[in-house]
C-alpha positions in Angstrom: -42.1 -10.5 15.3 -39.0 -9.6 16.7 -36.9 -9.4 12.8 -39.8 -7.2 11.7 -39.3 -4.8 14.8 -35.5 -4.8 14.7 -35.8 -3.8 11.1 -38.6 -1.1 11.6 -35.6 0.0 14.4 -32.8 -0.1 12.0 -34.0 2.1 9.5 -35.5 4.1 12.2 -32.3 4.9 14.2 -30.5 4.6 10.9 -32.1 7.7 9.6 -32.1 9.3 13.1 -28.1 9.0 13.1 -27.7 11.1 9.9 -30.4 13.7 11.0 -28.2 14.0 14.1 -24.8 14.0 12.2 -25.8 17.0 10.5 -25.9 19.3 13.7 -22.3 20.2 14.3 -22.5 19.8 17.8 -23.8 16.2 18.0 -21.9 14.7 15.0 -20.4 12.6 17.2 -23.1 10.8 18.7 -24.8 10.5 15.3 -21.6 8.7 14.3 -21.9 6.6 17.8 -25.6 5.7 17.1 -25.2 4.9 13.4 -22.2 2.4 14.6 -24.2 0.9 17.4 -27.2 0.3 15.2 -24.9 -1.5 12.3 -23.2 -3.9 15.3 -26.6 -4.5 16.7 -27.9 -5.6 13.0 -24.8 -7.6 12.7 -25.0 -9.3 15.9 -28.6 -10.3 15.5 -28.1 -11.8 12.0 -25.1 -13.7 13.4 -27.0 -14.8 16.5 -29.9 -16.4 14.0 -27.4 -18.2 11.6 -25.3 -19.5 14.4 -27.8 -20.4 16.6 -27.7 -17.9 19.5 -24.8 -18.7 21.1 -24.3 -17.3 24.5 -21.5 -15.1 23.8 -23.5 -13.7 20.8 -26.6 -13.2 22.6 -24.7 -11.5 25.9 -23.0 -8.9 22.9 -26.5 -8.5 21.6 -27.8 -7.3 24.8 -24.6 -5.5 26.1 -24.8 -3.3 22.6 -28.4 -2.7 23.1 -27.4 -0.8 26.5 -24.7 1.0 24.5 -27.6 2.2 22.1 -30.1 3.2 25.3 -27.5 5.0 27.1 -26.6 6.9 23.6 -30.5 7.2 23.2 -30.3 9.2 26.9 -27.2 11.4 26.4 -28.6 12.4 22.6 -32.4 13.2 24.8 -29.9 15.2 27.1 -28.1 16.9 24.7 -30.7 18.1 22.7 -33.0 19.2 26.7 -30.0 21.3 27.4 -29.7 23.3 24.2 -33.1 24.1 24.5 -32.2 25.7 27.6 
């Protein structure tokens, strides 16, 4: 269950991160998402074949915080513009 959600995510967030790469003024979060997303991927496939060792499976969590927090500043961003 959890490969079929982390590939609904993946092509979610992957098309997410080029809808926000074409505003201007959040290019560079779209860019930091789409990166994120690709090391996450990564770091889940390696986890499987290698047997989730514990320095995999610590990245694979530490890079989903990196992916929440640039969840929360995109949220912000795009609250205060609406401003």
């Amino acid at each position: 269950m959890h490969r079929a959600g982390a590939l609904l995510t993946l092509l979610y967030l992957s098309w997410l991160s080029f809808r926000v790469m074409a505003v201007e003024e959040l290019h560079a979060i779209g860019k930091a998402l789409l990166g994120l997303v690709v090391l996450q991927f990564v770091l889940g496939i390696s986890n499987v074949l290698l047997g989730l060792p514990l320095t995999g499976a610590v990245l694979h969590n530490a890079v989903a915080m990196l992916l929440l927090v640039t969840l929360m500043l995109l949220n912000y961003r795009l609250q205060k513009q609406k401003i």
